[in-house]
N, C-alpha and C positions, 0 to 999 in steps of 0.2 A: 504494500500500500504506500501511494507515493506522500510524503510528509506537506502538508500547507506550507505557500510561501512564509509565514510569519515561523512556524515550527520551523524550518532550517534556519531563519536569524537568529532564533532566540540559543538554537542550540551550535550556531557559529560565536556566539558571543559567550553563551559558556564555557566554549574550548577556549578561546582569546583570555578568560580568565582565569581558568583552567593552567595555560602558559607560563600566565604571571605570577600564581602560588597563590599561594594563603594570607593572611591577615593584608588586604588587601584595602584600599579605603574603597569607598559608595564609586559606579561607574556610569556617569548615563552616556546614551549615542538615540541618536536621532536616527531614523527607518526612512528611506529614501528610495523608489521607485527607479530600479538601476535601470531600464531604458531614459526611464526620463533626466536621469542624471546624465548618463549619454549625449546625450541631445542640447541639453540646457547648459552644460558644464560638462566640457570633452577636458576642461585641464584637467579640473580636480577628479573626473573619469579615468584620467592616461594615469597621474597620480595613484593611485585607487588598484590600479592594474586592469581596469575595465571597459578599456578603447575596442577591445574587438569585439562587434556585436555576433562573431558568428561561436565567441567562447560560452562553452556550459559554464556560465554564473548563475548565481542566487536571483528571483527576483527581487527581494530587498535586500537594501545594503543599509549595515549599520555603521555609522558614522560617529566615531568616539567624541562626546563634547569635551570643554573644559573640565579642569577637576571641581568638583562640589566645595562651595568655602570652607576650611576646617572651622571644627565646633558648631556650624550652624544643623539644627534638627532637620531632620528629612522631610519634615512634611512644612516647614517652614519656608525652606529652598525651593521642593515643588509647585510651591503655592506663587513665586514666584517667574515660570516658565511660561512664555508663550509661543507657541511654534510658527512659523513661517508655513503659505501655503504648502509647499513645497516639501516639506515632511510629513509623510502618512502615517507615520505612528512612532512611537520610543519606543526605550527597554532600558532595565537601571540591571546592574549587579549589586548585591551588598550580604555582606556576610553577618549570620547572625548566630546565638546561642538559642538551642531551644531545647524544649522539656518534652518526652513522653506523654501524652494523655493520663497517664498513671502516675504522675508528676502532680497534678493538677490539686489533686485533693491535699496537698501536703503545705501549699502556697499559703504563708502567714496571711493576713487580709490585713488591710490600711495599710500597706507599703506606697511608700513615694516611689515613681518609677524610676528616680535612681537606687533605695533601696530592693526593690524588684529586680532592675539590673543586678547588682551585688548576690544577691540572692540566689538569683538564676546560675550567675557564674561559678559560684562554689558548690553548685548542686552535684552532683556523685552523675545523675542520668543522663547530666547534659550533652548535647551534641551541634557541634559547630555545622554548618550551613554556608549554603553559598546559592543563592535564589538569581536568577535570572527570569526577569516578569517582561512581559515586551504586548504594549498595543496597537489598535491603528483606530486612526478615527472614525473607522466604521464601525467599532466597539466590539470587532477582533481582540481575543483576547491567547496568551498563552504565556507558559510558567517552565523553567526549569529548575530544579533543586539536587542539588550534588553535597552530601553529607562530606566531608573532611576524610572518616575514618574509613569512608568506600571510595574515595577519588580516583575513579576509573570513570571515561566515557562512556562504561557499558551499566554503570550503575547509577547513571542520572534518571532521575524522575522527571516525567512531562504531563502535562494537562493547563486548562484552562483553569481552571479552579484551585490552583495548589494555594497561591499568595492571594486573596482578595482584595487583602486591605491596600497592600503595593500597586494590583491594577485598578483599585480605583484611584487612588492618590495618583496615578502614570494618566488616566484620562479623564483627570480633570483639567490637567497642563493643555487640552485640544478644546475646552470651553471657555467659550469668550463670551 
């Protein structure tokens, strides 16, 4: 079964993270329509390695932005993006800690989520993360999640529904 254009960006962008290791900061790239980048933009195409249109490429190409300001919160920054016609959707990487479901019941209650964070970190069950979430403005949605202690490309997770809370924070950035 052949994978959706958005499923091969998201999981070209897991490998690109993949590359670069672990404790990583937050990564976003902008989802670009490689004919129409072709067309509109042959430098930053040639750049790109994607001047021949008779090459098997992706149809979307993701496009690494700037890095995320340090210390500022994820959803503060997001809140902050607006895309240009010309990009049909994002995708962010960001590594996180997480808990079991069987974890859940054991969570002290009124924690500040920095005390949450701390919490979380010392916990015995925890397990490091590496989510790649990728939209388009057509409310295409798709998820990769690659645990740390299985970092292999054959044990990445895929689906629409892995991350919610990242694809809706990802297409709000397309509301204006």
């Amino acid at each position: 079964m052949a994978a959706s254009p958005l499923t091969v960006a998201v999981l070209e962008i897991d490998a690109y993270a993949s590359n670069l290791g672990w404790d990583q900061p937050a990564r976003l790239f902008a989802l670009v329509d490689t004919d129409r980048l072709r067309t509109q933009e042959p430098g930053l195409a040639a750049q790109l390695g994607l001047e021949d249109p008779n090459s098997s490429v992706a149809a979307l190409t993701p496009i690494e932005q700037d890095e995320l300001p340090p210390g500022t919160a994820l959803d503060d920054f997001l809140a902050t993006i607006a895309w240009p016609d010309a990009v049909v959707g994002c995708a962010m990487t960001v590594e996180r800690l997480m808990l079991p479901p069987s974890a859940e019941a054991s969570v002290p209650e009124k924690l500040s989520d920095k005390q949450l964070s701390a919490w979380v970190a010392k916990h015995p069950d925890r397990q490091e993360v590496r989510m790649t979430v990728a939209v388009l403005r057509d409310g295409a949605r798709e998820s990769a999640v690659r645990l740390r202690e299985k970092d292999s490309p054959t044990e990445v997770l895929t689906g629409a529904g892995l991350v919610p809370g990242l694809a809706e924070a990802l297409a709000a950035t397309f509301e204006s």
